[in-house]
C-alpha positions, 0 to 999 in steps of 0.5 A: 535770922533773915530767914526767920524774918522772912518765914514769919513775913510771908505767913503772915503776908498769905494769910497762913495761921497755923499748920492746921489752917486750910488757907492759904491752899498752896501752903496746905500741911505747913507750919504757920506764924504760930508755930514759926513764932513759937519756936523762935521764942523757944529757941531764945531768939531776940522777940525783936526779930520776931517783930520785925517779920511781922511788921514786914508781912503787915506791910505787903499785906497792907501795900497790896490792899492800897493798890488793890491786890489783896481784899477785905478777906485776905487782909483779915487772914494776914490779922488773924496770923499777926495776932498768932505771933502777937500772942507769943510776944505778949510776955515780952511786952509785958515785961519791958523787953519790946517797946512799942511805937506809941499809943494809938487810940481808935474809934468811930465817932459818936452816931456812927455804929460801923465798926469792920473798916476801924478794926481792920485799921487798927489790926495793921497799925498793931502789926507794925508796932503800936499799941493800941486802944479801940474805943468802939463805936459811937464814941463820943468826945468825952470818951476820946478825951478821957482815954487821951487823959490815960494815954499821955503823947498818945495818937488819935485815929477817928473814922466816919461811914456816914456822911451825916456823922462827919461833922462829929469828927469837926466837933470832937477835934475842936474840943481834944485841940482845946484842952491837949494842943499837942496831940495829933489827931488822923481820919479816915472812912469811905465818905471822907476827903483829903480836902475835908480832913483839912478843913476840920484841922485834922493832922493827917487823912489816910484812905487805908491802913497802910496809909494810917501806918504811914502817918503814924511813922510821921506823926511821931518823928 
C-alpha cells in the first residue's frame, strides 16, 4: 500500500495527470494519478489510502512553493492531478465512506475581483482533505455570513490584493464575530501583514496555501 501512496503522491507532486499528459517531460508515456486512482478503486483499495497519497503529493508540492522551489504553473498541474483522483473518490464522499476534515469556505472580499491567488488556496486546502465552498469574488459580508448559516462549525478563509479592499476584511470580521463568536476566521493576500491580521482580530494570517493548510490543522484541534 505504501507504494501505492507514494505512486499517487509524486504524480501528483510532479504535476502528471494522466498518461497522455506531455507534463511533466521525464514522465512522458506513464500512467498518471488518474489512471493509478482509478485502478486502485477498482482493485477494491481503501479510498482512504487513496487520499493519503494525495494529501501527501499536496503538501510537497505546497512545501516547495513556500520556500520557492515550485511556482504558480507547477502548483496548477499538482491541482489539475489532485482533482483526476478527486473525481475517482467523489462517490466515496458522497456516501459517507470518507470523511472530510471540516468545512472550508473561501472568498475574496467585497471590491476586491482577484481571483487566481484564492483558488490556488482553495485547490491545496481540497487536497488535504477539506471540503470546500468558493464563494468568488467581491463577496460581501452578507454572503459570508449566510454560507456560515449553511455550513455550521465551518472555517472561514478571506483574501484581499488590494490595498484599498483591506479594510472589507475588518468589516466583515467584526460582523461574522457578532453574531457567530465561535467561528474561526484566517487571511491571506499579497498586500496583507501577519501584523494587520491581528489587528482586524483574525484567527490566523497565512502567506501560502500550504500556510493556510497548516492553519486549518489547528484551527480545528
Amino acid at each position: 500500500m505504501e507504494e501505492l501512496v507514494e505512486k499517487i503522491a509524486l504524480c501528483i507532486e510532479r504535476g502528471k495527470v494522466n498518461r497522455m499528459a506531455p507534463y511533466p517531460p521525464d514522465m512522458n508515456g506513464q500512467d498518471g494519478a488518474d489512471e493509478i486512482a482509478r485502478a486502485a478503486v477498482k482493485a477494491g483499495v481503501s479510498p482512504d489510502i487513496i487520499l493519503k497519497g494525495s494529501m501527501a503529493g499536496m503538501q510537497r508540492i505546497g512545501e516547495k512553493f513556500s520556500r520557492n522551489e515550485a511556482f504558480i504553473p507547477e502548483l496548477l498541474m499538482s491541482a489539475k492531478a489532485m482533482n483526476a483522483v478527486m473525481e475517482h473518490l467523489k462517490p466515496f464522499f458522497q456516501a459517507g465512506k470518507v470523511k472530510h476534515k471540516g468545512t472550508f469556505i473561501i472568498g475574496t472580499v467585497a471590491g476586491d475581483l482577484h481571483d487566481i491567488g484564492k483558488k490556488l488556496v482553495g485547490m491545496v486546502v481540497e487536497g488535504n482533505g477539506w471540503d470546500v465552498v468558493d464563494l468568488g469574488v467581491d463577496v460581501s459580508t452578507e454572503k459570508f455570513m449566510q454560507a456560515i448559516k449553511e455550513h455550521p462549525g465551518c472555517t472561514v478563509g478571506m483574501s484581499a490584493l488590494l490595498t484599498t479592499t483591506m479594510v472589507n476584511m475588518d468589516k466583515s470580521i467584526k460582523a461574522i464575530k457578532d453574531i457567530y463568536p465561535d467561528i474561526k476566521v484566517l487571511v491571506g493576500g499579497a498586500p496583507l501583514t501577519r501584523e494587520y491580521a491581528d489587528k482586524i482580530n483574525a484567527d490566523g494570517y497565512a502567506r501560502d496555501p500550504q500556510g493556510a493548510v497548516r492553519l486549518l490543522e489547528r484551527a480545528v484541534v
